[in-house]
C-alpha positions in Angstrom: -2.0 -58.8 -39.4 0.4 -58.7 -36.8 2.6 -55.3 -38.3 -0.5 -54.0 -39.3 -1.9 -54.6 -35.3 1.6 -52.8 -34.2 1.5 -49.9 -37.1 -2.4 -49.8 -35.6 -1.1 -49.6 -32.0 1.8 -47.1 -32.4 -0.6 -44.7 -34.3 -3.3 -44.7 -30.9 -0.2 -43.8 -28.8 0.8 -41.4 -31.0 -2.4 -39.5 -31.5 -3.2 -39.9 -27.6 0.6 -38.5 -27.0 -0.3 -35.8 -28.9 -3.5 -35.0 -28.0 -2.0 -35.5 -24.0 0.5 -33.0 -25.2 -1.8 -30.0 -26.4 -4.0 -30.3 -23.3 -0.8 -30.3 -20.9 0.1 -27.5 -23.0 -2.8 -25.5 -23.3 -3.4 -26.1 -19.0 0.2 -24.5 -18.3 -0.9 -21.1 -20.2 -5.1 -21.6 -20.1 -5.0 -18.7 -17.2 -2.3 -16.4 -19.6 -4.5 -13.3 -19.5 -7.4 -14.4 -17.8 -8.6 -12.1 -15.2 -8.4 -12.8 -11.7 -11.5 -11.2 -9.4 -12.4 -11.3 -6.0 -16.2 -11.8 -5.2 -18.5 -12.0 -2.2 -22.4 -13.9 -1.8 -23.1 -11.8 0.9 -24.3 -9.1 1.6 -21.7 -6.2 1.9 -21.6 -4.4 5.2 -21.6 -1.1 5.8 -17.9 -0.5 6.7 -15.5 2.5 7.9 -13.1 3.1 5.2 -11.1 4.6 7.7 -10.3 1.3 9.8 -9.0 -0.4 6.3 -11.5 -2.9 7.3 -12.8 -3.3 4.0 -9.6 -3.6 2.7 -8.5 -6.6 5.2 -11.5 -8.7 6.4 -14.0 -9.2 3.8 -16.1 -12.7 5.3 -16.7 -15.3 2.9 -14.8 -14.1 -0.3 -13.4 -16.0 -3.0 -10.9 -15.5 -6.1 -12.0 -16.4 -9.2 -10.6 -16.5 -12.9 -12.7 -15.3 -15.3 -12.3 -15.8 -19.6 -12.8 -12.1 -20.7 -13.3 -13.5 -23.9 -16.3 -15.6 -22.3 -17.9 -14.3 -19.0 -20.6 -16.2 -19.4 -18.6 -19.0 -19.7 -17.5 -21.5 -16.5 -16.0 -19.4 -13.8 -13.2 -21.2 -12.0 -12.9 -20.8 -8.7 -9.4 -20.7 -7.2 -9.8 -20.7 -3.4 -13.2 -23.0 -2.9 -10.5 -24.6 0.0 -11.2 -21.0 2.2 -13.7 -19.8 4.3 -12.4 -16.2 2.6 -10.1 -15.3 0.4 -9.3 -12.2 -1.3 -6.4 -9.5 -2.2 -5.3 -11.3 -5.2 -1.5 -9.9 -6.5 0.2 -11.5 -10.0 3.8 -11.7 -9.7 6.0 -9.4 -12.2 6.6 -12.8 -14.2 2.8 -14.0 -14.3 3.9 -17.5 -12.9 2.6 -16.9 -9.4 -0.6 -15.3 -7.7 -0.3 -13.9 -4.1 -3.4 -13.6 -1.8 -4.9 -13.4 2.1 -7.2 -15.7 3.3 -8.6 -17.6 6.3 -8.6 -21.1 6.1 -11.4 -21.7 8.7 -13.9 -19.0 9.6 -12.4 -18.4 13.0 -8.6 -18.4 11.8 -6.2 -15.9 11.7 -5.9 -14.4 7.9 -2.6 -15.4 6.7 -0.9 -14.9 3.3 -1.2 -17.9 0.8 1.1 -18.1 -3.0 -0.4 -20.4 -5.9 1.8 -21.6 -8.5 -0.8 -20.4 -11.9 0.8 -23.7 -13.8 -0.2 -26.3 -11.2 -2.6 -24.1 -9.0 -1.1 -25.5 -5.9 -1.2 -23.4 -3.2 1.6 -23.0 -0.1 1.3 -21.3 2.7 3.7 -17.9 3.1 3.1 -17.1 6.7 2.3 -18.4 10.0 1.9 -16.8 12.8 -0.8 -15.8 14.8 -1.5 -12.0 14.1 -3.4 -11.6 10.9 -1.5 -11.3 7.7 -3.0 -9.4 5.1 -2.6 -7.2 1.6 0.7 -9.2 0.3 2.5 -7.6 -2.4 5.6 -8.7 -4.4 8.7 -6.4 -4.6 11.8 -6.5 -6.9 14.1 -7.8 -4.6 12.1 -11.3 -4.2 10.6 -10.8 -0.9 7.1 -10.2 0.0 5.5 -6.8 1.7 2.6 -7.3 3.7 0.8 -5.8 6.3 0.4 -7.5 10.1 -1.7 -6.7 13.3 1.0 -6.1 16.1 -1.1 -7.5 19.7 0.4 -5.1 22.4 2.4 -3.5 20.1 4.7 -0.9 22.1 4.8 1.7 19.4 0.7 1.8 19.6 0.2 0.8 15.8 -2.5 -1.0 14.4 -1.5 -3.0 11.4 2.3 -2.4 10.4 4.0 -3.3 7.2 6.4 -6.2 7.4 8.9 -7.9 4.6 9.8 -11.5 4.4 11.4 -13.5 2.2 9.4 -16.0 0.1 9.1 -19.2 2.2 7.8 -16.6 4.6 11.1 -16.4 7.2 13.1 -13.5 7.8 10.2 -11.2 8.8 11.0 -7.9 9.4 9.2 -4.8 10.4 9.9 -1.4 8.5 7.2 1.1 9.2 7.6 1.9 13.1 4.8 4.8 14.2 1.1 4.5 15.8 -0.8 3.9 12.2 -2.4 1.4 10.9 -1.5 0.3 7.1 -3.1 -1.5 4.3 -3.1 -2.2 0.7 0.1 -2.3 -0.6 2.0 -2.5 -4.3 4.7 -2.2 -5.3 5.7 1.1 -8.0 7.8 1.5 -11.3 10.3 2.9 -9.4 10.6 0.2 -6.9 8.6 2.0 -3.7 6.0 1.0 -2.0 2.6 3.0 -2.4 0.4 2.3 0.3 -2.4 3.6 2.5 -1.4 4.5 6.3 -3.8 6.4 8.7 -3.2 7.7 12.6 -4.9 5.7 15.4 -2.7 7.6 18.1 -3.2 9.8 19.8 -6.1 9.7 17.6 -7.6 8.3 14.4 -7.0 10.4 11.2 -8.1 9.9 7.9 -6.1 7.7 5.5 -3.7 8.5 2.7 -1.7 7.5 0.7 2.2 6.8 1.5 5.3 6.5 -0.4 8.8 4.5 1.3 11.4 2.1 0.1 11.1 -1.3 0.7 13.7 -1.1 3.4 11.4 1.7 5.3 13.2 4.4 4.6 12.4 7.4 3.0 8.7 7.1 4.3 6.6 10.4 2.5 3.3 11.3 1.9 1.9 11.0 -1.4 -1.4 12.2 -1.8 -4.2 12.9 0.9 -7.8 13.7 0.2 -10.2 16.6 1.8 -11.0 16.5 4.8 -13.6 13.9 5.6 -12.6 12.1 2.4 -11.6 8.0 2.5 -9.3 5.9 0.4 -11.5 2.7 -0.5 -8.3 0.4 -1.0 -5.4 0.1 -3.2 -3.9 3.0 -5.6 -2.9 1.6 -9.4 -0.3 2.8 -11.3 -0.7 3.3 -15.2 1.6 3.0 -18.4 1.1 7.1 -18.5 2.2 7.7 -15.2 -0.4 8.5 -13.5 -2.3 7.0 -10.0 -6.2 5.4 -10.1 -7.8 5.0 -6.6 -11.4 4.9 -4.9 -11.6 7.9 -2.8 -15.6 8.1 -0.8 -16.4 11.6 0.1 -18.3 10.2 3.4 -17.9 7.6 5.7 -19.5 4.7 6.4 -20.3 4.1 2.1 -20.3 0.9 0.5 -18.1 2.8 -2.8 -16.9 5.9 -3.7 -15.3 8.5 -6.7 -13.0 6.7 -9.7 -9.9 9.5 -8.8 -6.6 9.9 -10.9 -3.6 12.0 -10.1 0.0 12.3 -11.6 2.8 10.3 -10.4 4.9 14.1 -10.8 2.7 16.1 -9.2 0.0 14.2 -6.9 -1.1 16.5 -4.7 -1.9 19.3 -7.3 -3.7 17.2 -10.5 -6.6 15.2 -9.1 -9.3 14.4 -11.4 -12.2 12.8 -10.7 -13.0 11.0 -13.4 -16.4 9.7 -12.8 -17.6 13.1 -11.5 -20.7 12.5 -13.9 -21.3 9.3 -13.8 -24.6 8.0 -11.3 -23.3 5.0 -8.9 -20.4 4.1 -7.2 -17.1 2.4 -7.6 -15.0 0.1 -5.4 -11.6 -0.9 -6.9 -9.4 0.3 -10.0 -7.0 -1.6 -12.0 -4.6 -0.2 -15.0 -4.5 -2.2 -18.2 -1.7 -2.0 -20.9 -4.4 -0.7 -23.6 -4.9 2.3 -21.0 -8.2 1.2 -20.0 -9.4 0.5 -16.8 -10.7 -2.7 -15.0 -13.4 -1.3 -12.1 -15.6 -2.5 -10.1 -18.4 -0.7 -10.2 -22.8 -0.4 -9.0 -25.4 2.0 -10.6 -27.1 1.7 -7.6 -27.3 0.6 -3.6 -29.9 -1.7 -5.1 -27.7 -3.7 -7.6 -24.7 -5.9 -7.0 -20.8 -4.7 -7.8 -19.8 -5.4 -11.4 -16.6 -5.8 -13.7 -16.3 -2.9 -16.6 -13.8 -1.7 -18.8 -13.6 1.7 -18.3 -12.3 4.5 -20.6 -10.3 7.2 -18.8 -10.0 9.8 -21.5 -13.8 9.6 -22.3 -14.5 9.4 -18.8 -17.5 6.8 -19.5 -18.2 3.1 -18.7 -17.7 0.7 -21.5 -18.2 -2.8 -21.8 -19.6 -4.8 -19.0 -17.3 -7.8 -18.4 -18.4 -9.8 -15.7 -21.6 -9.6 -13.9 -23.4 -12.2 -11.7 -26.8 -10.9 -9.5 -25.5 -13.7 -6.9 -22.2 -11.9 -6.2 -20.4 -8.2 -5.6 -16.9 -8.5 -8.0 -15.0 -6.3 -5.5 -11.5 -6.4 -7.4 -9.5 -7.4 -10.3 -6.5 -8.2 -11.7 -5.3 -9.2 -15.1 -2.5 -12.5 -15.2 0.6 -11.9 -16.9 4.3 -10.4 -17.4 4.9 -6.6 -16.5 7.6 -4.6 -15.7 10.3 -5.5 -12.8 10.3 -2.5 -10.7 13.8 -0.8 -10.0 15.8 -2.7 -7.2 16.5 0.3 -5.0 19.8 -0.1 -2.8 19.0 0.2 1.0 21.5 2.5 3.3 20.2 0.3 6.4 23.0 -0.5 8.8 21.5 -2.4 11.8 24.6 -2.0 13.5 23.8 2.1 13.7 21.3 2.8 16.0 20.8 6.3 14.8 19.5 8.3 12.4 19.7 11.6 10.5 17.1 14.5 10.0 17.8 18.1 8.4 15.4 20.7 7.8 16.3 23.6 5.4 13.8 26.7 7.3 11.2 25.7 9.5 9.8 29.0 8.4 8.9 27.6 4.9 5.1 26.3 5.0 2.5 25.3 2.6 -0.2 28.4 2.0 -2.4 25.8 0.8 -2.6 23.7 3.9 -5.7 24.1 5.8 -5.1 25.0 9.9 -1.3 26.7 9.2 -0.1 30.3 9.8 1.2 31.8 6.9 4.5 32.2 8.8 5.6 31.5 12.0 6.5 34.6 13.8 9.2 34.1 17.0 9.9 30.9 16.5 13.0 29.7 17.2 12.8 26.2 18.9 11.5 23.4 17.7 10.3 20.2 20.2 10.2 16.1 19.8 7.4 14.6 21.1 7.4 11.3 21.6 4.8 8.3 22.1 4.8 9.3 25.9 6.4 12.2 26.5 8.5 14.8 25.4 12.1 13.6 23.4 13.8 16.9 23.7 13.7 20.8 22.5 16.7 22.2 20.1 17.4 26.0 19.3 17.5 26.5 15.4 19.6 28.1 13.3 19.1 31.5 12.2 18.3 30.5 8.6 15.4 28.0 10.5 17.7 25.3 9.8 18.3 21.9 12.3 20.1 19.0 12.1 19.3 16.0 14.4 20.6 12.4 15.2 17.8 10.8 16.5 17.3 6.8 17.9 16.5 4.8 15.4 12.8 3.1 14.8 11.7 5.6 17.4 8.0 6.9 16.4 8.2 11.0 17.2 6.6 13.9 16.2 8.0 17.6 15.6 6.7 21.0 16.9 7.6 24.8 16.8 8.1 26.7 20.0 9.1 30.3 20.8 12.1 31.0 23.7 8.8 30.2 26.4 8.1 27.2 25.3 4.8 28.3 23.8 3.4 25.9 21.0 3.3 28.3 17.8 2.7 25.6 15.2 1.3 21.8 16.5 2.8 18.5 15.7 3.3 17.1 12.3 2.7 13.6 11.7 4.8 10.8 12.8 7.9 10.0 11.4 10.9 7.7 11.8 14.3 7.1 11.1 15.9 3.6 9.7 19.2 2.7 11.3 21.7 5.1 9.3 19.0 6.6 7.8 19.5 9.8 5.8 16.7 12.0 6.0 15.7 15.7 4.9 12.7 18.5 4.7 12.3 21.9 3.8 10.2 23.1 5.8 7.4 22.9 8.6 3.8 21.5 6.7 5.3 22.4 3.7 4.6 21.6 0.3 5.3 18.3 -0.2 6.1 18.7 -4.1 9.0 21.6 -3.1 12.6 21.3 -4.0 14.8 22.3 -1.6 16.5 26.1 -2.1 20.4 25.6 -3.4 22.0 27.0 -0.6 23.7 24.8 2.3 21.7 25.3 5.8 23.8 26.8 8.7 23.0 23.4 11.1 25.1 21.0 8.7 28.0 23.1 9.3 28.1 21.6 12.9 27.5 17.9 14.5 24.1 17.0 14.6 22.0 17.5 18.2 21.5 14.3 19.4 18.2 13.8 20.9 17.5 12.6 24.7 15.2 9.6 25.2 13.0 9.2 27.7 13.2 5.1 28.8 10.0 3.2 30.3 11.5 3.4 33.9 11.8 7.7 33.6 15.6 8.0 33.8 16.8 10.1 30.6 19.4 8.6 28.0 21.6 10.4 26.0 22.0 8.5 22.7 25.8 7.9 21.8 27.4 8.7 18.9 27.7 5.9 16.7 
């Protein structure tokens, strides 16, 4: 009796081992290609695309994971712990889920990482400026954008960096905009959203820059009039998915996809006959598409697949008439960006512009001369007043060493001083930062012509500053 009470015994702890074994097992990996999806109770407001309001503050959201292979099933809520939660970003090894939230309805948003194994949660940042629309990038640290209170380059949100216990913050987009919804490319840039609120508000579109913040170039901007909804998507056929609303003040918008090689020239709408309205995009490795997505004002925000080569809806995923599903992600591995090396040198306080012709401009732009006849000069205009105005080459070349972080903006003149073509938009330069252009409003997707400019056959002009107390200071060679 007594071996056959031990054999007894040791067979129970063996089958409970065993059994305690699967589950343990099956827990670690039960969110493996689950999807993860942001959804709201309320009511959505009607919100200005243009503000990236509806991008940042959405009230009383939460992230959920949903079984694809059994919506109706339990939905698991992630973030019941947060008066709003939402943003929701996998990390490239699918261990890890990045998101924004306020803890308390009255708190500042911060950014929040949740192990997916354990689902514990620790706090990233902790400040008191609102921290939202985290991404991950290759190098291990963490993009995000933050509201700067009295900030003396007149920005709204900026993008910082940190590393990720959340220390070592820095800034690295330095002009009067305000940016949101951030990821992180293939090719190891950020692509982001980033619209003027000084001296006045713009619409947004859709930027390009290094994680460093250099290199800082415009990707794709709509019509006039037109709004980016939230956050672009890169596929496995290189090509961009977005929201773009052709008014303001509209609770969706147009499913829109342009090529990575040639954005501003290939945008297809690809719900241009499809009744209804769409709010967020995201790639899948099958080449399908994750939206969210209304037939109506009347009915709430659902999950689809979508197909983008028929150009229809498919199969309706997740659906719940107490709840807009505003985003979605899928958990698991993808591809490690490129780690792009950064030429940042903090102990340079300058940095480098060259452009080929000012001459050169884009025939397609709207509100640009086809040429610009006598000019000859061009002008930096700073945050406050004028930085300075240089003669150009003969070949419309320049060359410039300009302070570095410094927000300014870049004009053509004739010998009077006469405006002949107004201000591009803001740029600028990254301690030791290289930069270069061909032209004046030129065609973003231009190659340079093969010929060396006249200006880089001298030093560079080195570009007065005004200070806050109106004495002018020469910047020093480095």
């Amino acid at each position: 009796m007594t071996k056959l009470r031990v054999s007894l015994i040791s067979s129970f702890i063996l089958a409970v081992g065993y059994v305690i074994a699967i589950f343990s097992s099956c827990s670690e990996k039960s969110l493996e290609g689950m999807i993860i999806c942001t959804r709201v109770a309320a009511k959505l407001p009607i919100t200005n695309f243009s503000a990236g309001d509806s991008e940042r503050y959405i009230p009383q959201a939460q992230i959920v994971a949903v079984d694809r292979d059994n919506p109706g099933g339990s939905i698991k809520v992630l973030t019941s712990a947060y008066y709003s939660a939402h943003s929701p970003e996998i990390s490239f090894d699918g261990k890890f889920l990045l998101f924004s939230a306020q803890l308390k309805q009255n708190d500042p948003w911060q950014i929040y990482e949740m192990s997916l194994t354990d689902l514990k949660i620790r706090q990233v940042t902790t400040t008191n400026e609102n921290c939202t629309n985290a991404a991950y990038l290759p190098t291990g640290r963490i993009v995000f954008s933050k509201l700067a209170i009295n900030d003396p380059l007149k920005g709204g949100h900026s993008l910082y960096t940190c590393d990720p216990e959340g220390s070592d913050i820095r800034r690295i987009t330095f002009n009067p905009n305000d940016w949101f919804a951030s990821n992180t490319l293939n090719d190891g840039r950020i692509l982001t959203i980033s619209a003027q609120v000084y001296p006045e508000r713009k619409s947004p579109m859709f930027m390009i820059l290094r994680p460093d913040g250099t290199k800082s170039d415009l990707l794709y901007k709509g019509c006039d009039g037109s709004l980016l909804t939230g956050s672009g998507r890169e596929t496995i056929d290189g090509k961009i998915v977005f929201i773009e609303s052709e008014k303001s003040n509209q609770g969706g918008g147009s499913l829109i996809s342009i090529s990575y090689n040639r954005p501003q020239h290939s945008r297809v709408n690809l719900s241009a006959e499809i009744k209804g309205d769409f709010r967020a995009a995201f790639p899948e490795p099958s080449g399908k598409l994750l939206v969210s997505y209304r037939i109506s004002e009347s009915d709430r925000y659902a999950l689809y697949e979508f197909d983008p080569v028929r150009k229809v809806p498919g199969k309706k995923i997740y659906a719940d008439k107490e709840y807009d599903v505003l985003e979605a992600i899928v958990i698991g591995k993808r591809q490690l960006p490129k780690r792009l090396p950064s030429e940042v040198d903090m102990s340079v306080k300058t940095g480098q512009l060259l452009c080929q012709d000012i001459h050169l401009l884009d025939p397609q732009a709207t509100n640009i001369k086809d040429k610009l006849p006598g000019s000859s000069r061009v002008e930096l205009i700073g945050l406050n007043s004028s930085l300075g105005t240089i003669q150009v080459e003969e070949d419309g070349s320049f060359y410039l060493k300009v302070v570095a972080d410094t927000p300014f903006r870049i004009q053509s003149v004739d010998n009077e001083g006469h405006v002949l073509q107004g201000p591009c938009g803001w740029i600028w330069l990254r301690p030791n930062e290289r930069r270069g252009c061909v032209g004046c409003h030129e065609d973003h997707e231009l190659s340079p012509d093969n010929r060396v400019p006249l200006a880089v056959k001298k030093s560079p002009v080195t570009i007065p500053v005004h200070l806050n107390n109106g004495v002018e200071k020469k910047v020093l060679a480095d």
